[in-house]
Rosetta silent file (secondary structure, phi, psi, omega in degrees, C-alpha in Angstrom):
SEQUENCE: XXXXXXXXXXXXXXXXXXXXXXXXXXXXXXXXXXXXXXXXXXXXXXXXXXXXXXXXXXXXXXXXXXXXXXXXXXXXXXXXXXXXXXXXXXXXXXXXXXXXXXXXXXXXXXXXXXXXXXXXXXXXXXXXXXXXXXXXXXXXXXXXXXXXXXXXXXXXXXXXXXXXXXXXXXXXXXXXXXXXXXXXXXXXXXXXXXXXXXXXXXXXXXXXXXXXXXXXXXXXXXXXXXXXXXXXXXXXXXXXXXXXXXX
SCORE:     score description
SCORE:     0.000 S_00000001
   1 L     0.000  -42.319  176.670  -38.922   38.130  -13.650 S_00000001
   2 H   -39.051  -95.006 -159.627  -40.906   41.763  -14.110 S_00000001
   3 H   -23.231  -47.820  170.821  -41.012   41.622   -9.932 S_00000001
   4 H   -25.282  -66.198 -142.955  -37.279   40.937   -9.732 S_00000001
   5 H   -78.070  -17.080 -176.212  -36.355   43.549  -11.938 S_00000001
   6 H   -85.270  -22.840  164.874  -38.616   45.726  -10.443 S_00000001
   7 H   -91.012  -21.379  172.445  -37.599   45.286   -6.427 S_00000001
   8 H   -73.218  -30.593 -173.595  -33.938   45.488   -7.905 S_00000001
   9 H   -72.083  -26.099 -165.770  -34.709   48.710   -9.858 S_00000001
  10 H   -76.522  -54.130 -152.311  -36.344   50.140   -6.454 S_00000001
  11 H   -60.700  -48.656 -173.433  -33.401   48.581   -4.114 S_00000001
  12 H   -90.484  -22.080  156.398  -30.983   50.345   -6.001 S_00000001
  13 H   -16.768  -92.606  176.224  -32.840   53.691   -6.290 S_00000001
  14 H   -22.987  -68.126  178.811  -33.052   53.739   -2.393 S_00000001
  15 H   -42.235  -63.175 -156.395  -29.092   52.589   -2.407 S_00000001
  16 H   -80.243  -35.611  161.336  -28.237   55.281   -4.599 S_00000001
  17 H   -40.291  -34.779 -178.634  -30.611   58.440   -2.808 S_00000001
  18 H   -60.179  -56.978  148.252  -29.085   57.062    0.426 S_00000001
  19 H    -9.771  -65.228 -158.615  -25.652   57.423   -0.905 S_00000001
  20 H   -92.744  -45.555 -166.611  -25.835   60.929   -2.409 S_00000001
  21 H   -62.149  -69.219 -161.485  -27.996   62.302    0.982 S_00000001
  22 H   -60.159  -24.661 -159.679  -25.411   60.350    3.673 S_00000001
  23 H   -94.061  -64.647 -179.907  -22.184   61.755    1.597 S_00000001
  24 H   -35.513  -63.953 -164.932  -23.589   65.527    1.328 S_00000001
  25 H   -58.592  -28.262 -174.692  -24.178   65.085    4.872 S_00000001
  26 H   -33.002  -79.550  160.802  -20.761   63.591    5.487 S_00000001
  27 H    -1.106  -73.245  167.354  -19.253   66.487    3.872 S_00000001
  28 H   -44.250  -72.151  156.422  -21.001   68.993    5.310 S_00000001
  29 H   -16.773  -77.502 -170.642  -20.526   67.540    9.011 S_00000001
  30 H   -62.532    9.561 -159.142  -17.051   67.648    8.144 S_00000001
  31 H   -90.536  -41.759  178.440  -16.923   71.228    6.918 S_00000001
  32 H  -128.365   19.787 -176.766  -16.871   72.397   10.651 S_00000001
  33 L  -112.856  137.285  171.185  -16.257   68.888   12.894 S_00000001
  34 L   -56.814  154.351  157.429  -12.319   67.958   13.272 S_00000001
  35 L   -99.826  100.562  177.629  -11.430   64.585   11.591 S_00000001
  36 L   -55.725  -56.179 -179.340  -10.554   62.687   14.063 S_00000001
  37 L  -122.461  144.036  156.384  -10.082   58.893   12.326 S_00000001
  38 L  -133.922  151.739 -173.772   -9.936   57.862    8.504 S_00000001
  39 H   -59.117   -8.919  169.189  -10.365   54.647    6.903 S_00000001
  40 H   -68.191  -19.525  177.898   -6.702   54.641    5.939 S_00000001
  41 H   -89.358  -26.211  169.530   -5.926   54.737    9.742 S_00000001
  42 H   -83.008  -10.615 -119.863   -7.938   51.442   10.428 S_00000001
  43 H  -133.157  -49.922  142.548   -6.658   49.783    7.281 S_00000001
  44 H   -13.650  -66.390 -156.511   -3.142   50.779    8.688 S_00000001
  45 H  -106.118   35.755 -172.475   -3.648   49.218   11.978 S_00000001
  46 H  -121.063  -44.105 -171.322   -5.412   46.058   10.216 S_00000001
  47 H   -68.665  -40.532 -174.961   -2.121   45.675    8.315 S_00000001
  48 H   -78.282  -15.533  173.772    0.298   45.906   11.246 S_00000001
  49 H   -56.684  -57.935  172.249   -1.799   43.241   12.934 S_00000001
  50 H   -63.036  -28.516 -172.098   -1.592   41.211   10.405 S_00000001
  51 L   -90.206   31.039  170.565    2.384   41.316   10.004 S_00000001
  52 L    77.295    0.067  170.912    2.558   40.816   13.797 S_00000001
  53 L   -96.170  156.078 -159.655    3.219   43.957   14.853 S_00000001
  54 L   -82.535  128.369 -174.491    2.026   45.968   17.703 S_00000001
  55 L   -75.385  110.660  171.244   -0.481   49.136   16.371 S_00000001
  56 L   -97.169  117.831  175.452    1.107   52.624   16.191 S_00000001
  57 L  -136.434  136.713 -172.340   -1.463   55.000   15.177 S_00000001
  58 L  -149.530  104.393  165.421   -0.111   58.749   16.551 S_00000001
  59 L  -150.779  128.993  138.564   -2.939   61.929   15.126 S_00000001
  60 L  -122.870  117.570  154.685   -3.676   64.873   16.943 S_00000001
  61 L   -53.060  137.581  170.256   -5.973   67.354   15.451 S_00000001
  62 L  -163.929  137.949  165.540   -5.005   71.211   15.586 S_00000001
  63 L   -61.460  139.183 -155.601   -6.410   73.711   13.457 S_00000001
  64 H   -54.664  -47.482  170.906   -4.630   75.247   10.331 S_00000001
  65 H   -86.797   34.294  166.224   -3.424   78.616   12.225 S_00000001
  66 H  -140.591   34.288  129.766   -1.878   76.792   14.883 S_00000001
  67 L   -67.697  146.430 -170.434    0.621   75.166   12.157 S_00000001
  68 L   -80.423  120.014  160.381    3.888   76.636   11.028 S_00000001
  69 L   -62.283    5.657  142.230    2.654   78.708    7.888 S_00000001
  70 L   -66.572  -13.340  171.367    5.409   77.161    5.851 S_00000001
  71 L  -106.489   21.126  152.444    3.799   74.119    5.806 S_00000001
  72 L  -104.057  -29.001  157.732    0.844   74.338    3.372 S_00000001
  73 H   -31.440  -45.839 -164.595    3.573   76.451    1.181 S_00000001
  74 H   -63.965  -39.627 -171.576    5.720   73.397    1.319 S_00000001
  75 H   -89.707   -4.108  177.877    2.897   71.000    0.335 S_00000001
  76 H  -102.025  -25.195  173.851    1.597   73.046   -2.592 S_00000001
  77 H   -70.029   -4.760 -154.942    5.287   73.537   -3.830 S_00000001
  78 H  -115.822  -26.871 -147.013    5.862   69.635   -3.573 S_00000001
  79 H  -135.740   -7.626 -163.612    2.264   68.099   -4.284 S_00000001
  80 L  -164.697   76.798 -177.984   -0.437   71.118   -6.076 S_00000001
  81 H   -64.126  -33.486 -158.642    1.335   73.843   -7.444 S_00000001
  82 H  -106.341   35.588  168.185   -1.980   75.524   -8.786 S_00000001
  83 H   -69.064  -14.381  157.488   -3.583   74.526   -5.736 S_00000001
  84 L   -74.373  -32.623 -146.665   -5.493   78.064   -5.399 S_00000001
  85 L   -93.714  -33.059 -140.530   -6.088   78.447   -8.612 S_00000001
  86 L   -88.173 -171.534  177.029   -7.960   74.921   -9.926 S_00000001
  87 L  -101.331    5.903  169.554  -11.569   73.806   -8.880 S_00000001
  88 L   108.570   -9.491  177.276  -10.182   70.346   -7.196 S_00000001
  89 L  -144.018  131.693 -166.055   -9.048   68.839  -10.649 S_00000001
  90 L  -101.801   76.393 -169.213   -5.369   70.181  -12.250 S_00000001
  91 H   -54.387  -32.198  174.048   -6.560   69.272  -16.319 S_00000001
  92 H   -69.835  -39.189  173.606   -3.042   70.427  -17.263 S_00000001
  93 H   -45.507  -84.598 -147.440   -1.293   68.194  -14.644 S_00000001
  94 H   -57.170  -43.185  146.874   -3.611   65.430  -15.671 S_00000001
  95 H   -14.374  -84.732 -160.773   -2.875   66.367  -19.688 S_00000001
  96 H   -78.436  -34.187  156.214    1.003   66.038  -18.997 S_00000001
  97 H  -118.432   31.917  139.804    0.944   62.961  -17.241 S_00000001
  98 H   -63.682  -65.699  147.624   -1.244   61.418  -19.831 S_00000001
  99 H   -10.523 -112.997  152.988    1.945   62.041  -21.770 S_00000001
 100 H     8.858  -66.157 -140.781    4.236   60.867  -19.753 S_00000001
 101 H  -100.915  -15.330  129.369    2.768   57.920  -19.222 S_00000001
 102 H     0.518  -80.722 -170.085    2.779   57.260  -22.812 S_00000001
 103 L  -120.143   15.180  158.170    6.497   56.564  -23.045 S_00000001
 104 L   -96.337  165.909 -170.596    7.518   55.786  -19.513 S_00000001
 105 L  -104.835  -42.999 -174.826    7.211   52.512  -17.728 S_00000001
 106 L   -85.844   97.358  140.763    7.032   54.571  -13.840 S_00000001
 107 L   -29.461  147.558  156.588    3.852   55.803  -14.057 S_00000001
 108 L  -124.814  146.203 -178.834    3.035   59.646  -12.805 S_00000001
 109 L   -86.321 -148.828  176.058    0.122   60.612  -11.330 S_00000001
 110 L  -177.113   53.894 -171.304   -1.771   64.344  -11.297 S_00000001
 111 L  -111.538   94.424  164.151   -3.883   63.816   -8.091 S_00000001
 112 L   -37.131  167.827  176.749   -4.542   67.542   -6.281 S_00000001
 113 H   -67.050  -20.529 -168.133   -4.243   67.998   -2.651 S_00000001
 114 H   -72.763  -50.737  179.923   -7.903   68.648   -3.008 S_00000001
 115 H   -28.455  -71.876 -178.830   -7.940   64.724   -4.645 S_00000001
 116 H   -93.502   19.559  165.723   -6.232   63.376   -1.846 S_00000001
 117 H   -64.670  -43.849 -168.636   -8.061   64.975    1.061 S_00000001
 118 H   -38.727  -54.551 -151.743  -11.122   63.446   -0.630 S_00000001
 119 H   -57.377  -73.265 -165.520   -9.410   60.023   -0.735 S_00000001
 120 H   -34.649  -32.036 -160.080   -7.821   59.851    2.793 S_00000001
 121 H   -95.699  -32.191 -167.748  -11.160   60.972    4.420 S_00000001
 122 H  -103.424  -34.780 -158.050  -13.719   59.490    2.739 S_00000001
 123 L  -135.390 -177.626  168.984  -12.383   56.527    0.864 S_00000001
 124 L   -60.197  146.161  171.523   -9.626   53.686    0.217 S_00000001
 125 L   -88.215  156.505 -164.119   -6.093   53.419   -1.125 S_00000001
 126 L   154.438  155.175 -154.818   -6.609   52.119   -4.238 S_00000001
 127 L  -142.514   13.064  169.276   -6.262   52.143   -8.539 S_00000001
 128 L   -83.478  162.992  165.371   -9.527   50.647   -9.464 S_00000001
 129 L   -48.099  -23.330 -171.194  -12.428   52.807  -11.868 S_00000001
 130 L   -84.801  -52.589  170.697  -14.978   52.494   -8.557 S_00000001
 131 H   -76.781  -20.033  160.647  -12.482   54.378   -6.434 S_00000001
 132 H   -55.088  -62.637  145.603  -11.142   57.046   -8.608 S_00000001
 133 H     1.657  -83.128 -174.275  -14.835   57.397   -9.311 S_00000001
 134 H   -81.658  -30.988  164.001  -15.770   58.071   -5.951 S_00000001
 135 H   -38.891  -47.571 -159.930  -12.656   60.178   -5.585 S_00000001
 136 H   -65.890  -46.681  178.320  -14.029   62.421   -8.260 S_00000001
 137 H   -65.297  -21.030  158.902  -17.143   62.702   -6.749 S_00000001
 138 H   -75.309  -31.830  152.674  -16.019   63.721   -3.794 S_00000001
 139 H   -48.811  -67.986  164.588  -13.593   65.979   -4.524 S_00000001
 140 H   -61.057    5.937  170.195  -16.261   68.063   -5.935 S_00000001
 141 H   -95.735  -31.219  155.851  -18.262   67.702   -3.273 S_00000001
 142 H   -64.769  -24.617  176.028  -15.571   68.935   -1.147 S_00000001
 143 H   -94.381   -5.842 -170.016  -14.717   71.841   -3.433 S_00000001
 144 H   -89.007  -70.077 -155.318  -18.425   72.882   -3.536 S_00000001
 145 H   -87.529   -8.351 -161.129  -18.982   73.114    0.428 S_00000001
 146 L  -133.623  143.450  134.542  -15.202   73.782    1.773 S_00000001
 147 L   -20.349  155.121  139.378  -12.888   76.418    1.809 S_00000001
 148 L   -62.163  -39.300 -153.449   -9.304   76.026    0.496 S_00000001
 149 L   -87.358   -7.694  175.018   -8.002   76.861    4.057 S_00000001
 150 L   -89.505  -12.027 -163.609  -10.652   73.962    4.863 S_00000001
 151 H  -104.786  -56.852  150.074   -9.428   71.627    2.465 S_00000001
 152 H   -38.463  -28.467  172.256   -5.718   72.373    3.774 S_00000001
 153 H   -59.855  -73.165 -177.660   -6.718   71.920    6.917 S_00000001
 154 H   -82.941  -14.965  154.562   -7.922   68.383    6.897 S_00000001
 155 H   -68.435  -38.292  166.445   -5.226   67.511    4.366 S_00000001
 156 H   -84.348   -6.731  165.196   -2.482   68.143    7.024 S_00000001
 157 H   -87.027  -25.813 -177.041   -4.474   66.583    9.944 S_00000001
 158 H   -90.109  -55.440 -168.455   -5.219   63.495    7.717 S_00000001
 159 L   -64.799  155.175  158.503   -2.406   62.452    5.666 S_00000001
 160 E   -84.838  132.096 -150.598   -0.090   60.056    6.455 S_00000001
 161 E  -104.809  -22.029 -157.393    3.591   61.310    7.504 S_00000001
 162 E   165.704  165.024 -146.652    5.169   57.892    8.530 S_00000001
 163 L   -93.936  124.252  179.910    4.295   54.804    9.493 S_00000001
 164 L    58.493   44.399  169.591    1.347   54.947   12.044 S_00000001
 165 E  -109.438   96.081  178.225    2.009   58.918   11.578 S_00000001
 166 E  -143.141  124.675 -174.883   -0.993   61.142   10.409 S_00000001
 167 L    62.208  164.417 -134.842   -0.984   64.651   10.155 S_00000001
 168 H   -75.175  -22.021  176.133    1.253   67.453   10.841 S_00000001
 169 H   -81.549  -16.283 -159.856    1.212   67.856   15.213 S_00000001
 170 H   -85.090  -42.183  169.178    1.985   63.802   14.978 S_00000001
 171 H   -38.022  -66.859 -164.079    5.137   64.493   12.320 S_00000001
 172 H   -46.348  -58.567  172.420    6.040   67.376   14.169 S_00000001
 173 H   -44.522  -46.660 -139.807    6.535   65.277   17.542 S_00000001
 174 H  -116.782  -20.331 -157.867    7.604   62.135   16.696 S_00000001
 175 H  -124.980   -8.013 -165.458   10.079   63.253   13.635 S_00000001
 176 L  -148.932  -22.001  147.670   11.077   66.703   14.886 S_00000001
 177 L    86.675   72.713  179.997   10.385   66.836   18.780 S_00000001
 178 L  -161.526 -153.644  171.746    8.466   70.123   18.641 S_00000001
 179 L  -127.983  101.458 -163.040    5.003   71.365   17.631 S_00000001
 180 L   -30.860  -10.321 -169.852    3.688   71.750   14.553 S_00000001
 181 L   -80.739  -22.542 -175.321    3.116   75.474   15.203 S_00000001
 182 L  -100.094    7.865  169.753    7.062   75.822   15.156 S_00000001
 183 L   -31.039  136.584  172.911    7.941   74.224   12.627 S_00000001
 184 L  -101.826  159.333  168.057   10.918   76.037   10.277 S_00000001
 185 H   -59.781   -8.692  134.550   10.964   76.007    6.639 S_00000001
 186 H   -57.945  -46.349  168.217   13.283   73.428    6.377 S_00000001
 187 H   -38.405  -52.383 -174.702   11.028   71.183    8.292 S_00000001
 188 H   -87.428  -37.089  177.547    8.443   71.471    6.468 S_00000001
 189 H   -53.750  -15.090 -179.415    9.843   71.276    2.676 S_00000001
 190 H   -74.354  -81.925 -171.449   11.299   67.735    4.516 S_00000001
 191 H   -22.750  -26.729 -162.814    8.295   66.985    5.807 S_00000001
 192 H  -105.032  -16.711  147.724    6.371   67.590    2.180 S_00000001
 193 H    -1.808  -83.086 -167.245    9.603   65.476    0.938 S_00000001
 194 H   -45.650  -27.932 -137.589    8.024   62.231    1.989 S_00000001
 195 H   -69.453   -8.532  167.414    4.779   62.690    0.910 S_00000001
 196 H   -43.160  -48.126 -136.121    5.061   60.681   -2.453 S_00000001
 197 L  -168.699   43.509  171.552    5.841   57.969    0.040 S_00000001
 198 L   -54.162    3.155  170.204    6.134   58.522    3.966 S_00000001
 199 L  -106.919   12.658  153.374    6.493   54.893    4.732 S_00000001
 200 L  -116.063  -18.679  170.560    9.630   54.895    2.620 S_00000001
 201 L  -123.362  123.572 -174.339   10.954   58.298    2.951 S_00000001
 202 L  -128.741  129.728 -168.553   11.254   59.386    6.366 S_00000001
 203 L   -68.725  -18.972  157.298   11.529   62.942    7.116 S_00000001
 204 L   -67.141  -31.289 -177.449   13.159   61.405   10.751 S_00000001
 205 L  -123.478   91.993  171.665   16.235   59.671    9.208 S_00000001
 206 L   -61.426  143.606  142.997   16.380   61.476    5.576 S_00000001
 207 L   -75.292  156.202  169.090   18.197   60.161    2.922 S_00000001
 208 H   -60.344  -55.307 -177.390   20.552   61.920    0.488 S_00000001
 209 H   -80.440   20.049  151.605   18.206   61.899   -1.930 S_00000001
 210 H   -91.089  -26.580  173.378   15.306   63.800    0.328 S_00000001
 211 H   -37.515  -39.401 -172.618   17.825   66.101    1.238 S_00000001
 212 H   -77.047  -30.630 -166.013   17.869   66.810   -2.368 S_00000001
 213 H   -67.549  -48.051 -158.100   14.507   66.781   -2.697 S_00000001
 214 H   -53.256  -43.597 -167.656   14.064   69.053    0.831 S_00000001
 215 H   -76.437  -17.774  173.478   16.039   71.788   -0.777 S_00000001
 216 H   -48.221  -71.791 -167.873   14.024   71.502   -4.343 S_00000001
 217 H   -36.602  -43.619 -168.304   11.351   72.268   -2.379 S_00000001
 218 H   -86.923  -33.182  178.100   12.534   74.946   -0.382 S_00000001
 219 H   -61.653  -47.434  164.751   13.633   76.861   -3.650 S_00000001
 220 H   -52.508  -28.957 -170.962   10.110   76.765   -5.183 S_00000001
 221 H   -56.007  -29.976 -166.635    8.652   77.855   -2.036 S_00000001
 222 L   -58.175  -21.881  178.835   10.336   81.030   -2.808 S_00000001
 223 L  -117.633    8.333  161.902    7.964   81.656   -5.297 S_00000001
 224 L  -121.153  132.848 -152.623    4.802   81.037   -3.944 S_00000001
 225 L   -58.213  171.703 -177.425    3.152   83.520   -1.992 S_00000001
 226 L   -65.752  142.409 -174.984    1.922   82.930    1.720 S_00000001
 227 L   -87.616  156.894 -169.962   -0.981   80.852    2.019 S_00000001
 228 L   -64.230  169.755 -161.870   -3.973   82.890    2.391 S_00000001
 229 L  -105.644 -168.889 -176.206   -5.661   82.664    6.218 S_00000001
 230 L   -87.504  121.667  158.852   -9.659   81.965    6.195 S_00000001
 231 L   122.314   17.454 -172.046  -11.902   84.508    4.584 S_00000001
 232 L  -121.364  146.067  170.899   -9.064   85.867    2.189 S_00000001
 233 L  -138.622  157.496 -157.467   -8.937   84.801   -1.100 S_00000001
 234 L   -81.276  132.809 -177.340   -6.057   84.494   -3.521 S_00000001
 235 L  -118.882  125.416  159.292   -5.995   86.944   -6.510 S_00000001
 236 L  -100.660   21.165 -168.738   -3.047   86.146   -9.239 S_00000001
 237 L   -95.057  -52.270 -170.472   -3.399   89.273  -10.878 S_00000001
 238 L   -81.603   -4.389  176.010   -1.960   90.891   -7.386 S_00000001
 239 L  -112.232  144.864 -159.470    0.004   88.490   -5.738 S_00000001
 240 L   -71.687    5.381 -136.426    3.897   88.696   -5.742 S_00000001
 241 L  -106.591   92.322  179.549    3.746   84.536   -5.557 S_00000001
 242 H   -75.196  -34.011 -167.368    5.679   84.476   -9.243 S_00000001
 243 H   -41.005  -42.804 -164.350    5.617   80.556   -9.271 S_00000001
 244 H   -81.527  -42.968 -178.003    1.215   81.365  -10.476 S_00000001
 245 H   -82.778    5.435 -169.401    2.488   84.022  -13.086 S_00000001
 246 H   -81.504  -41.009  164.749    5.118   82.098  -14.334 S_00000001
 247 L   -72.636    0.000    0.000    2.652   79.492  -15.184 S_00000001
């Protein structure tokens, strides 16, 4: 029994050094290599298989200044407001819809943009303790080694926009018949519309109520300053972006 416990305590040692070394590198790797695929895009085309349908998966990679700069504005008014300011976890967010969830039956979440880059890239859709978990850790592993403008970056190349739709040149194309670089400011508060839920809200055939949403959107935008380009970094003592002093 000793021996067991003793090739299991070693087995998982090894498992867990392997783990923390292969993720760092992951990370890194990914700090300056495009993301090309994520497991949400096989999981995707695993799904459509199964219901009998033929696999639409549509991502092109383009780099963050060859994007309309309204659209990480759009996605921090709709999805991270304090997305400059936090460390990859919004404790106030998370605070308030601890609350919330208290006396409502429709959960709300508090998951930064930083959260779900982690997720999309690295990990699973999912609500168990082992993947939030691994969320967490990754997030901060992502927040250690990446830029904001890097962590925007592979959040708008990554997410999913619409069904077999991931990231912002596929949206751009397929829902707006352009290029992500020209995107207008209405486009993109639509576009950051969906993002609760792009396979139910689709920034190609809008609803009334995204419409409603689109325009929400575009009025906060109003208030948060431009996002900053790479090597600049955002000061809230000095930037006109009132939406950060307001808060």
């Amino acid at each position: 029994m000793r021996r067991v416990l003793h090739i299991l305590g070693k087995t998982l040692k090894y498992f867990f050094i392997t783990f923390f070394v292969s993720s760092v590198l992951a990370v890194i790797i990914y700090r300056f290599v495009p993301v090309y695929v994520t497991p949400l895009m096989f999981i995707r085309s695993a799904e459509q298989v199964l219901d009998g349908k033929s696999i639409t998966w549509h991502h092109t990679w383009v780099p963050l200044e060859k994007m309309s700069p309204h659209l990480p504005v759009a996605v921090i008014a709709s999805e991270d407001s304090h997305f400059l300011l936090h460390h990859g976890f919004d404790l106030d967010a998370i605070q308030q819809a601890i609350e919330y969830n208290k006396t409502h039956k429709r959960q709300r979440g508090a998951s930064t943009i930083s959260q779900q880059t982690a997720k999309n890239v690295f990990l699973w859709p999912g609500r168990s303790w082992v993947r939030k978990g691994l969320e967490a850790y990754f997030t901060f592993l992502i927040e250690l080694f990446w830029s904001k403008q890097r962590i925007m970056e592979v959040y708008l190349n990554s997410i999913e926009m619409g069904d077999g739709i991931y990231g912002a040149e596929a949206v751009a194309t397929y829902h707006f018949n352009k290029s992500a670089a020209v995107l207008n400011r209405s486009d993109c508060a639509l576009i950051a519309a969906t993002l609760p839920n792009p396979r139910k809200f689709s920034s190609a055939k809008p609803s009334a109520y995204m419409r409603k949403r689109q325009k929400q959107i575009e009025r906060e935008m109003l208030f948060i300053p431009s996002f900053p380009k790479q090597g600049e970094d955002y000061d809230p003592k000095t930037s006109k972006g009132g939406i950060y002093k307001n808060k």
